[in-house]
C-alpha angles and dihedrals in degrees: 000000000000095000084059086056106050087041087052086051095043087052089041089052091050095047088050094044088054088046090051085048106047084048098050096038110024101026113093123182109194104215112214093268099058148055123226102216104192099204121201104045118099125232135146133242137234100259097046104274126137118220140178095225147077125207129214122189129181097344132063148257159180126256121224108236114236097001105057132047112203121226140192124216119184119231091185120131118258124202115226115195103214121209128160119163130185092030105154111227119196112305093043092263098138120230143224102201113168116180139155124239127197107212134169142171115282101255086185120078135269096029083056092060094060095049085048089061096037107031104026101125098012121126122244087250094057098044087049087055097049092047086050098055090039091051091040091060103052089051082058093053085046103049090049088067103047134068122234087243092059099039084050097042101052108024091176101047081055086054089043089050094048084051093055103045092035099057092079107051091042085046098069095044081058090245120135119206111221102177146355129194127189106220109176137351126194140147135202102240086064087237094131083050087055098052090043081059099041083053097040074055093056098039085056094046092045091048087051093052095043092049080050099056088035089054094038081049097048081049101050083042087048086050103043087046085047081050102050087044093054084045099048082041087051097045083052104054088040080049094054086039095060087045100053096049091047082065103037080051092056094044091051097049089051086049088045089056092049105045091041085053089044088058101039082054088046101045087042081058096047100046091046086054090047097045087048080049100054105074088047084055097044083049083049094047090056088050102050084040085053091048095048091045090057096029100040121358089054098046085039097058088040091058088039097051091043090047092057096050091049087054094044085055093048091046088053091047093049089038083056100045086046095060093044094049087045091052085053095050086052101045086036088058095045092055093045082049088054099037087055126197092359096044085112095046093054092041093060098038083059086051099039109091088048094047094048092055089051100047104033082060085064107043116092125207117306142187113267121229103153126058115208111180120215132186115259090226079074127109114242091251087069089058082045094050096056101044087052085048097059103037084053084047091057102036098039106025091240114144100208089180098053092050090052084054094054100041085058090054091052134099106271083230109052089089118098118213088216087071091077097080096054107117118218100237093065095046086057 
């Protein structure tokens, strides 16, 4: 009983012992970063390939003794510095471009497939170094197709371009580009340096010109604000003057009404007390009609008709002079027509005496040029006489003397008696 036993825990030892053994030696766990590749068994792919692996990953598995080998390959990012320096971009200016790439090894078929061939047994550093060159000269190719203006103006479309033309290449060495950051880009000629100044110009320029429309805006804005509040200032006092006159029209009407009630009133007064008035002025017009008729109208006609007789009697006593005057001038032609060429003189001789009474009374002192003498046995009317003679002689013309002369030399009965009554004024 013992010795069965013993034999069950020495089985049970050695079953325990194997067991140590297969774990420690033929168990593999495969941790997240990494990839378990079993050599040596036979399968074939997706796409047709044969190869002599199997892959784990995250997961684990066991080794088979003696047919498989068990390896280890890293997925873990690795960090390239990127530096190329005297790359020609188009237009032949050459560039200094340094930049960092994350990389790591594909974990996803087939691109695992491809770092399995190639970096299967290669250190980190030396991975590192062929992802750096590959990665170097794409940024080179890159860099060819591209002008400085465009690498330095948009940094991220020239990473976008190296990933692009860097996938493939990286592809078939099974290697995957995560990312990839420009860091700096620079050339020797300081051509990069004049177009940052160019552009700093521009910018300027462009900032200038920005700060002026925003200032000519913020006016215009300032203006039309300045505008809407003179017009809504303006509405308002047009509001306020419509209103007022509104107002001022209402007050009016209602003034209108008064005072055109005030003045019918007024005018209805007025009239009542004129109309009352009328029959005391049309008495007083009577009166006053009655008083002119005694004061004025009756005096009047007396005048009037006493006027008239006076006239009448005028008119008779002028008619009847007239028609005497008019007998003597008859009678008197007919005697001139009778008495013949010294009708006049004869005439005046019969007139004298009484002429020169009339006129010597008149005539003042005057300057004597003419000497007449006269006997001193003579009446003053002579001297008078003679005086009269000479001075009619000088103011009419009429030779008083001469006449007398002729009159001497004429016939005694040429005279008509009827001459007597011819007045002076009408020989004249």
């Amino acid at each position: 009983m013992f010795e069965a036993i013993a034999a069950l825990l020495a089985i049970l030892g050695v079953g325990t012992g194997a067991g140590i053994f297969v774990i420690r030696n033929l168990y593999y766990i495969c941790q997240p970063n990494e990839i378990l590749i079993f050599a040596g068994s036979a399968r074939e792919l997706s796409d047709g390939r044969r190869v002599g692996y199997r892959l784990v990953k995250g997961g684990s598995s066991i080794r088979v003794p003696l047919l498989e080998r068990a390896l280890r390959m890293d997925l873990s990012n690795m960090i390239i510095n990127l530096r190329v320096s005297n790359a020609y971009s188009k237009g032949g200016i050459p560039l200094t471009v340094e930049g960092v790439a994350n990389i790591k090894i594909a974990g996803e078929e087939p691109a695992i497939h491809n770092a399995i061939e190639r970096l299967l047994g290669k250190s980190r550093q030396e991975i590192e170094q062929m992802a750096k060159e590959t990665l170097e000269g794409n940024l080179r190719g890159v860099l060819a197709s591209l002008t400085p203006e465009q690498v330095n103006e948009d940094k991220i479309a020239f990473a976008r371009s190296l990933l692009d033309e860097a996938e493939d290449d990286l592809e078939k060495l099974g290697l995957v580009l995560d990312t990839l950051q420009i860091q700096n880009i620079s050339d020797d000629v300081r051509y990069l340096d004049s177009i940052g100044r160019k552009q700093q110009a521009d910018l300027l320029r462009d900032a200038r010109i920005a700060e002026a429309k925003a200032k000519s805006e913020s006016a215009i804005q300032a203006a039309e604000n300045q505008k809407i509040t003179e017009l809504s200032r303006l509405d308002r006092d047009i509001g306020i003057a419509h209103a007022e006159a509104e107002r001022r029209i209402t007050d009016a009407i209602t003034k209108r009404d008064a005072v055109v009630a005030e003045a019918i009133a007024e005018i209805a007064a007025e009239l009542a007390r004129i109309q009352a008035e009328v029959p005391v002025q049309q008495e007083r017009i009577k009166h006053i009609e009655q008083q002119l008729q005694a004061d004025v109208i009756a005096p009047a006609e007396a005048d009037c008709k006493q006027a008239i007789a006076r006239a009448q009697g005028n008119a008779a006593r002028i008619v009847e002079d007239g028609k005497a005057r008019a007998e003597g001038t008859l009678r008197l032609a007919e005697s001139w027509k009778t008495a013949g060429a010294n009708a006049r003189d004869i005439f005046l001789l019969q007139r004298l005496e009484t002429l020169l009474q009339t006129l010597t009374s008149a005539v003042p002192d005057v300057n004597v040029q003419n000497v007449t003498v006269v006997s001193p046995n003579q009446s003053s009317s002579a001297v008078k006489a003679a005086s009269f003679i000479e001075q009619l002689k000088q103011t009419t013309g009429i030779d008083v003397a001469k006449a007398v002369q002729n009159l001497t030399e004429a016939k005694p009965g040429q005279l008509s008696p009827a001459s007597e009554d011819l007045n002076l004024d009408e020989l004249i």
